[in-house]
C-alpha positions as CSV (number, residue, x, y, z in Angstrom):
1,X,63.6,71.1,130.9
2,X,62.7,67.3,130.3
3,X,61.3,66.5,126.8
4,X,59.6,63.6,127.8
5,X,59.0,61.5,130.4
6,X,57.8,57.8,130.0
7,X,57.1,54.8,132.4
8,X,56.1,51.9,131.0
9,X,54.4,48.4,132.1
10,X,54.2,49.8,135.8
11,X,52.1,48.8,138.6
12,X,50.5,50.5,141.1
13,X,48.5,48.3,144.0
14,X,46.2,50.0,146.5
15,X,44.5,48.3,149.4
16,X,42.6,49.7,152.2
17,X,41.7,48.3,155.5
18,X,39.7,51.1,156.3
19,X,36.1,49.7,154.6
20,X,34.8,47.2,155.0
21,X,35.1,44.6,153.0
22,X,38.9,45.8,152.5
23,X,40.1,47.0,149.3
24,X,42.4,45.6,147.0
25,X,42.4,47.5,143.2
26,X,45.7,47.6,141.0
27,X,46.3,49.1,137.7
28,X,48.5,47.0,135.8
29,X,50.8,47.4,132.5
30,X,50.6,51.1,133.6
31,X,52.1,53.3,131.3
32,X,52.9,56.9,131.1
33,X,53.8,59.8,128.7
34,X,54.4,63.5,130.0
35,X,56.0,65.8,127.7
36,X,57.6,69.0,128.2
37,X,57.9,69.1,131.8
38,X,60.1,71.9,133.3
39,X,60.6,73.0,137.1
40,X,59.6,76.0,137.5
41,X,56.7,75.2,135.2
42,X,55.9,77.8,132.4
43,X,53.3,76.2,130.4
44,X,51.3,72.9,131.3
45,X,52.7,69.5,130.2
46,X,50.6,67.2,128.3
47,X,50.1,63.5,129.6
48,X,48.3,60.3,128.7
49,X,48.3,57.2,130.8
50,X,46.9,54.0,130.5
51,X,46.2,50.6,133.0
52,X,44.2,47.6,133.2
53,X,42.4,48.0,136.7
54,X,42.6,44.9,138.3
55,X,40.3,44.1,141.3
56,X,41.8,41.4,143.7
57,X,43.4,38.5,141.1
58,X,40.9,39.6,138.5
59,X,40.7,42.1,135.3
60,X,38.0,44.6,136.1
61,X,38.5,47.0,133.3
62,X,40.6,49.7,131.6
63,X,41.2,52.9,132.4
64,X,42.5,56.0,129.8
65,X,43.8,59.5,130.4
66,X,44.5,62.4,128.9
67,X,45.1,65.7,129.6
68,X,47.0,68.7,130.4
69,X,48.5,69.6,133.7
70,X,50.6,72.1,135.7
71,X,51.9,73.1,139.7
72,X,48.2,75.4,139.2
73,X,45.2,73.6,137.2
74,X,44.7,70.0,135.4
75,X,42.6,69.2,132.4
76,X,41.7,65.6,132.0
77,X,39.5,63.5,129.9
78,X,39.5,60.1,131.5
79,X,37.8,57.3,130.1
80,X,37.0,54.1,131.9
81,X,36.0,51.1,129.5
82,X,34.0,47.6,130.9
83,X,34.3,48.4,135.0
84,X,31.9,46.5,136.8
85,X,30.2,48.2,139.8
86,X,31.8,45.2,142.3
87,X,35.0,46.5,141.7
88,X,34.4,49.1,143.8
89,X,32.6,47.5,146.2
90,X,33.9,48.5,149.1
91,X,33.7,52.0,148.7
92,X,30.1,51.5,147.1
93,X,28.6,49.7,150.2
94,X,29.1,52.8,152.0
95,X,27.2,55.1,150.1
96,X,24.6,52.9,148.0
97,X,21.8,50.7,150.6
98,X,19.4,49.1,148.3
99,X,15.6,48.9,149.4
100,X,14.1,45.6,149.4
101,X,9.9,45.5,149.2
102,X,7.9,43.0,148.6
């Protein structure tokens, strides 16, 4: 049984070539609390997490979480504070087509 577990001012980068334009998101000063985590897992462990999401060079936002989770069922609250839309761009293009009339 680990009491806690803690990561702190990680980062995690993600870019896709598969859309179009590419992707490139990161979530910076990354940190990470888990406690009570055991293998085989009786109960669920309880996390938080928190990142600045970084889109290409620039800040695009924070993201918080914070939950409950085991090897069977999560339960998480996230919150994500001042994201603009172009951030996710990418993925958004896809799905979104805007009419133009006039």
């Amino acid at each position: 049984r680990l009491a806690r577990l803690e990561l702190a001012d990680a980062q995690l980068r993600w870019q896709d070539a598969g859309v179009r334009p590419a992707a490139a998101l990161a979530l910076a000063g990354l940190g990470l609390q888990v406690d009570g985590v055991a293998w085989p897992m009786e109960a669920p462990a309880a996390f938080s997490a928190s990142a600045e999401l970084r889109a290409g060079p620039r800040a695009a936002g924070m993201l918080k979480l914070d939950g409950r989770a085991s090897d069977r069922s999560a339960q998480v609250q996230a919150v994500l504070d001042a994201v603009p839309l172009d951030a996710f761009a990418p993925y958004l293009a896809q799905v979104l087509v805007p009419r133009v009339e006039g």
